[in-house]
C-alpha positions in Angstrom: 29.0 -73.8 1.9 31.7 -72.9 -0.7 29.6 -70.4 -2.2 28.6 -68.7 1.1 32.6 -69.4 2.1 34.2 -68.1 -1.2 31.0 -64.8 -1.2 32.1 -63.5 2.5 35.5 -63.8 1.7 35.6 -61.7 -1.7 32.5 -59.8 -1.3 34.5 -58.2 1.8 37.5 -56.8 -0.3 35.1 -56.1 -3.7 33.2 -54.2 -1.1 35.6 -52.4 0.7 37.0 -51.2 -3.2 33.6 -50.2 -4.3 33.6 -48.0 -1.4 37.0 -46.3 -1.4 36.6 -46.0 -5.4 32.7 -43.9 -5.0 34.8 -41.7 -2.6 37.6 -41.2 -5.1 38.4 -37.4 -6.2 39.0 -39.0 -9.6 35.6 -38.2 -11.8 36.1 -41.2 -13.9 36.6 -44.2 -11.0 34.0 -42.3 -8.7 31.2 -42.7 -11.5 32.3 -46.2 -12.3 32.0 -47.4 -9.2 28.5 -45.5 -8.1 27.3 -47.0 -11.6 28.0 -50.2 -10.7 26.3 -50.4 -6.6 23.8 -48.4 -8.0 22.5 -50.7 -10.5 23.6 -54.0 -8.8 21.7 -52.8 -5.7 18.3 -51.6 -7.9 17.4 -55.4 -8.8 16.8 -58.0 -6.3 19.5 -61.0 -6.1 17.1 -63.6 -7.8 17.2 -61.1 -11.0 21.0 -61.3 -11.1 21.1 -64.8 -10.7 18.8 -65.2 -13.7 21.1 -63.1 -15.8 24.0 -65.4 -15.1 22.1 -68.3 -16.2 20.3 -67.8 -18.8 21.8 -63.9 -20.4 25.5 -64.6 -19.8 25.8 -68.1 -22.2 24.1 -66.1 -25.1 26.6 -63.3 -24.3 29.6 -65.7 -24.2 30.6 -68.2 -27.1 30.4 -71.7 -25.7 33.4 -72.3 -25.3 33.7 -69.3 -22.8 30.6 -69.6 -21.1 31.7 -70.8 -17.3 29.4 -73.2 -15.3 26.5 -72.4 -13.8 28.2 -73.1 -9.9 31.0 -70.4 -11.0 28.1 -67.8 -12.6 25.5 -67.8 -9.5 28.8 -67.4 -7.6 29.8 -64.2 -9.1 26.2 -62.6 -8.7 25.7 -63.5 -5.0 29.4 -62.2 -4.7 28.6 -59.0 -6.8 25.3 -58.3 -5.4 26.8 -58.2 -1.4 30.0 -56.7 -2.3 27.8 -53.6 -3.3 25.2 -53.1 -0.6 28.9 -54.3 1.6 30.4 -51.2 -0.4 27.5 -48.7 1.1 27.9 -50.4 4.7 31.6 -49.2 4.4 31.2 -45.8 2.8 28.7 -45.2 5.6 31.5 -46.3 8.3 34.3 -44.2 6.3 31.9 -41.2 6.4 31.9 -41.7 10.7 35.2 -41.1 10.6 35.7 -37.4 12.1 38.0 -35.1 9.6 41.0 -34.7 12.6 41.8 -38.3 12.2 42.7 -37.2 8.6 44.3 -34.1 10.3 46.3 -35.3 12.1 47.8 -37.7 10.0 49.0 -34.8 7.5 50.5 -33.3 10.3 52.8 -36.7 11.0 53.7 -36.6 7.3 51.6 -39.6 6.1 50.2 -40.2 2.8 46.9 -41.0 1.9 47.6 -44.6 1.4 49.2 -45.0 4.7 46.8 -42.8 6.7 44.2 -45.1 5.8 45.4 -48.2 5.6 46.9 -47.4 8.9 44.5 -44.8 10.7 41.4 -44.9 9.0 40.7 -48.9 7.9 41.4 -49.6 11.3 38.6 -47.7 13.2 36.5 -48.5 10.6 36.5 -51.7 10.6 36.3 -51.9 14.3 33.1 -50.2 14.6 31.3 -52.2 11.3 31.8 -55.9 13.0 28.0 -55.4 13.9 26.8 -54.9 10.3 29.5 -57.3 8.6 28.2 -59.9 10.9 24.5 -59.2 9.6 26.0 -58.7 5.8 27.8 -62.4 6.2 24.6 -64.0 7.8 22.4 -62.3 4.7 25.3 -64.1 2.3 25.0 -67.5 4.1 21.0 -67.5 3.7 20.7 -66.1 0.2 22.9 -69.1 -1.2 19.7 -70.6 -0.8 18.2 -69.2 -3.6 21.1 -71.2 -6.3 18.1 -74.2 -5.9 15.7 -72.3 -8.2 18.6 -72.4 -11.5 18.8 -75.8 -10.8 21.7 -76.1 -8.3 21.1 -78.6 -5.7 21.8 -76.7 -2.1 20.1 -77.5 1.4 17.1 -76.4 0.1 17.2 -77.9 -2.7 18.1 -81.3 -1.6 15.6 -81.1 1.7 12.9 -80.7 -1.2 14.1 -83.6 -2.9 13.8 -86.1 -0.1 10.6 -84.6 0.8 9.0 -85.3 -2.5 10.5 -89.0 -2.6 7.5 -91.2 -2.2 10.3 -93.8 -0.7 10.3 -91.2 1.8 7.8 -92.1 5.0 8.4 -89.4 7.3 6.6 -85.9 7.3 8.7 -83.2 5.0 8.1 -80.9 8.9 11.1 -83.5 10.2 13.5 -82.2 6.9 12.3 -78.7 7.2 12.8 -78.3 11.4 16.5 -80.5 10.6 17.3 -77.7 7.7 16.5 -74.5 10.1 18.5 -76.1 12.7 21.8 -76.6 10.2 20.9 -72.5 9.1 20.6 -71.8 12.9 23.6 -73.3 14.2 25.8 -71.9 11.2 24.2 -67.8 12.0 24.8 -68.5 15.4 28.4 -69.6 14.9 28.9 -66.7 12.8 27.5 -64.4 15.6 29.1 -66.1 18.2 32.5 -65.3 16.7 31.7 -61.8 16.4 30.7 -61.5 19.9 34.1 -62.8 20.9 36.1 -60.9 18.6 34.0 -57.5 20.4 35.1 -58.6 23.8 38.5 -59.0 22.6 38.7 -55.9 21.1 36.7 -53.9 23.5 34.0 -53.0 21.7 31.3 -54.0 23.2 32.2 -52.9 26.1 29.9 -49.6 27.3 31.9 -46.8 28.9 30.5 -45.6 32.2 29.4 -42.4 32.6 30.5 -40.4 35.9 27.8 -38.6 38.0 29.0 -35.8 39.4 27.7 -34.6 42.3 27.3 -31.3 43.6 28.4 -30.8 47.9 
């Protein structure tokens, strides 16, 4: 839970950064940050968890090297912040060119016209996929259990395998999906509330017209 926690809440801003930087007229930032989605998004999540574990202590004196909770942190945060990143450049690319239009014509800088204009709608329309991003984040936490960090899984396997243990594993398994499925659902419930408060899931009727 404090991995999945602490992962939504800075993969969202690393995200969001990642995008604005790819979309940046300067040369140098733009590059930077399509090298780095590029690559993070071209290896599968295990990979960059195995890098963090076993690659980043030979990198690191020991004395540097951070634990292996703070490690598999940064790589699930890394890896969602950059497919997060293409979610948002996708949303910012929606946005049609008058919005930007207009805000040049009230005399508004770039930072303010989308901070104020442009985040805004954004952000709005995206609660779909950032619901689907923050359920993928809560799920892939799972995979911490195979560098030796004991999660649900990880645990669940645990009492399964303890001969002390008399029950069938199915009971530990079923009891697992139902913590997963009451967590996604909480998570989807909220962003079915926030739609209705903000309107957006609300369809717009279309007017017939008729003719006599």
């Amino acid at each position: 839970m404090i991995i999945a926690l602490t992962a939504i809440m800075l993969s969202f801003p690393v995200g969001l950064l990642l995008a604005l930087g790819r979309r940046s007229s300067m040369r140098f930032m733009s590059f930077f940050c399509t090298l780095i989605i590029e690559v993070v998004r071209g290896v599968p999540l295990i990979t960059i968890l195995f890098i963090g574990y076993l690659i980043v202590p030979l990198a690191l004196p020991a004395s540097m090297s951070p634990s292996v909770f703070f490690r598999a942190m940064i790589g699930i945060i890394l890896f969602h912040a950059a497919y997060m990143a293409e979610n948002f450049r996708g949303g910012l690319q929606g946005i049609p060119r008058t919005q930007y239009e207009a805000a040049a014509s009230l005399n508004l800088g770039t930072f303010k016209t989308m901070v104020f204009i442009v985040l805004p709608q954004v952000l709005k329309r995206m609660i779909p996929v950032l619901v689907s991003a923050f359920t993928g984040i809560l799920k892939d936490t799972s995979l911490i259990s195979i560098i030796g960090l004991l999660d649900l899984i990880g645990i669940s396997t645990a009492i399964g395998s303890n001969p002390k243990y008399m029950t069938d594993s199915t009971q530990v398994l079923i009891f697992m999906a139902g913590i997963y499925f009451l967590l996604c659902y909480s998570i989807s419930a909220a962003s079915v509330k926030i739609e209705q408060t903000l309107g957006v899931s609300k369809t717009p009727r279309r007017r017939i017209k008729r003719n006599g």
